[in-house]
Structures are given as C-alpha cells and as structure tokens.
MARZAGU-874283 format. One record per residue (C-alpha): x, y, z; residue in three letters. Coordinates in steps of 0.1 Angstrom, whole numbers, plus 5000, padded with zeros to 4 digits. Layout:
<nodes>
XYZALA...
</nodes>
This chain:
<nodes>
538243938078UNK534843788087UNK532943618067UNK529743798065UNK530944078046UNK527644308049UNK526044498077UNK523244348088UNK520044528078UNK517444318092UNK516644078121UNK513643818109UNK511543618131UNK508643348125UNK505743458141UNK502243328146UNK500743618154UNK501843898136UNK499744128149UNK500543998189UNK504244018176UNK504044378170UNK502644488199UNK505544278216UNK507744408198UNK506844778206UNK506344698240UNK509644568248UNK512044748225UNK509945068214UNK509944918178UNK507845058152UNK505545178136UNK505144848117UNK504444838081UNK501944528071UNK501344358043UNK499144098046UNK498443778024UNK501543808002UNK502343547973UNK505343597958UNK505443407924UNK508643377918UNK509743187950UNK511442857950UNK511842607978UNK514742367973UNK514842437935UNK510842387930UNK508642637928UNK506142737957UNK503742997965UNK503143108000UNK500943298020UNK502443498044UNK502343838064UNK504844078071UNK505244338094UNK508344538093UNK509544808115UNK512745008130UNK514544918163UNK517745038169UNK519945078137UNK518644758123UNK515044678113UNK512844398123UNK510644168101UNK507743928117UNK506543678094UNK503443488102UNK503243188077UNK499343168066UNK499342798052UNK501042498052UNK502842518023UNK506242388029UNK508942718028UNK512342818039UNK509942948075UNK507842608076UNK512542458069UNK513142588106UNK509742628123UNK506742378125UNK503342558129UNK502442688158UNK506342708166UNK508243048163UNK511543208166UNK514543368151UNK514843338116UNK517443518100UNK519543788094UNK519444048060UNK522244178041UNK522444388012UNK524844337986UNK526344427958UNK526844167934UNK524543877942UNK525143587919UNK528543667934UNK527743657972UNK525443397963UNK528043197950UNK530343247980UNK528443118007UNK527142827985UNK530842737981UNK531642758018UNK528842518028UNK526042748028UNK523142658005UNK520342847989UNK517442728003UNK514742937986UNK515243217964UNK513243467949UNK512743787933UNK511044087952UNK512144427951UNK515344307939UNK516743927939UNK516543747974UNK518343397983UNK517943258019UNK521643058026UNK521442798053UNK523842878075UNK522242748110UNK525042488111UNK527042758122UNK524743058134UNK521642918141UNK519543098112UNK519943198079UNK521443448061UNK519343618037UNK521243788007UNK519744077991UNK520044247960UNK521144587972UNK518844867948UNK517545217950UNK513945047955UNK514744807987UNK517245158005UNK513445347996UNK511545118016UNK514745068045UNK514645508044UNK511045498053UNK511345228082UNK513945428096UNK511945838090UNK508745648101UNK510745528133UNK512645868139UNK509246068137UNK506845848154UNK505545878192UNK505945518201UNK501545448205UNK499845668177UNK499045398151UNK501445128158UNK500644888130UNK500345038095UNK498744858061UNK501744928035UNK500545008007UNK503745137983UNK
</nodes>
C-alpha cells in the first residue's frame, strides 16, 4: 500500500505574480475561473512551532480532476513558502489531501520522517509535512469537513460551467 493514503485534491505553486499565474495557468491548461483572495493573514498560523502572520494571495481554480492553488507571498515574513522559495523565486509547492482523522495522519508522517512545518487552522485544521527529501514538496494535510468539500464543489461547478475567457479571475468573497 502507498504511503500517501489520500487522493490528492490540490496541486500548490509559489507564485510572484498571482494575477500573471492565472492567466498562465488558463492559457496553458484551460484552468479556471480562479477564485482570489487577496491579503490574507491567517492568525492562527505557526512556522516551526512560533507563531507567524503572513500576507499572502491565493488564487484557486479547477484543472482536470484536481484543483490548483497559486500563492504569491506579500512580505518577507519567514513561512513554510519563503522554507522552499526565496523571493522572487517560484515553483511547485505541494500537494493537498483531505483526511479524516488529522492528529492521526499528522502523526503518521511525523513518525516516518516527515515533519510539520507550519500548521494552522482555516476552514478546518491544516499541517504542511516536509516531505521534499523524498517528493520534492510538501504534503499538506487537511482536515476533511463539509466547509472545505463546499468550497472544492464550487471550484469544480464554477469550472464545469465556465467558457474558459468570461471573467477569468474572480474576488472570493464566501
């Protein structure tokens, strides 16, 4: 059986432009619409067991069976993005799954070698388990919840109706 239990729900990158990364993004793949929030501060975040307050935007949006977040770091605050990517650089990030039982899961990866490098508490409770040793990014584990399938549901209706060009980038504002 393989290790990452989970389907994998998301595919993250580090951006710095999210805007630019959208239109990419829809240009190449046909992803989209994207959803944006902009100048989020999550207060409950941790970075390596301290806590710390970030300014970031997100855009997500449907490709394929999966969805896509693009995270554009808006300081310099140090963060589990700023862990992998310097500014001005960006790339993959990491993979999503939804689960069950988190302190659990949690747990599990901790214990094979995987640490929790930030964790935090959004529509359900997030940790970010460093597994680039042996995938290259990390592995973010997610508190499955009726709230967090909501939002997936309209990423993937939004994606299903949508004519690929009529407002391609969307201010979320559930």
């Amino acid at each position: 059986m393989s290790f990452i239990k989970h389907p994998i729900q998301q595919y993250a990158y580090v951006v710095n432009d999210v805007k630019a990364s959208c239109a990419k993004w829809t240009k190449m793949f046909g992803a989209g619409p994207f959803f944006m929030m902009e100048n989020v501060q999550i207060d409950s975040t941790t970075y390596l067991g301290k806590t710390a307050v970030v300014d970031v935007t997100y855009a997500f949006g449907q490709v394929g069976p999966a969805h896509v977040q693009l995270i554009q770091q808006n300081d310099d605050t140090p963060s589990v993005y700023r862990h992998a990517y310097a500014p001005g650089e960006e790339g993959f990030h990491h993979w999503a799954v939804l689960v069950e039982d988190f302190p659990a899961e949690k747990l599990r990866y901790e214990e094979a070698g995987y640490p929790s490098i930030t964790e935090l508490v959004a529509t359900g409770r997030v940790a970010y388990m460093d597994a680039r040793k042996d995938l290259g990014g990390f592995v973010e584990v997610y508190e499955d919840n009726p709230g967090v399938r909501a939002f997936f549901g309209v990423l993937e209706q939004s994606h299903a109706e949508w004519d690929g060009e009529t407002d391609p980038i969307r201010h979320f504002t559930g």
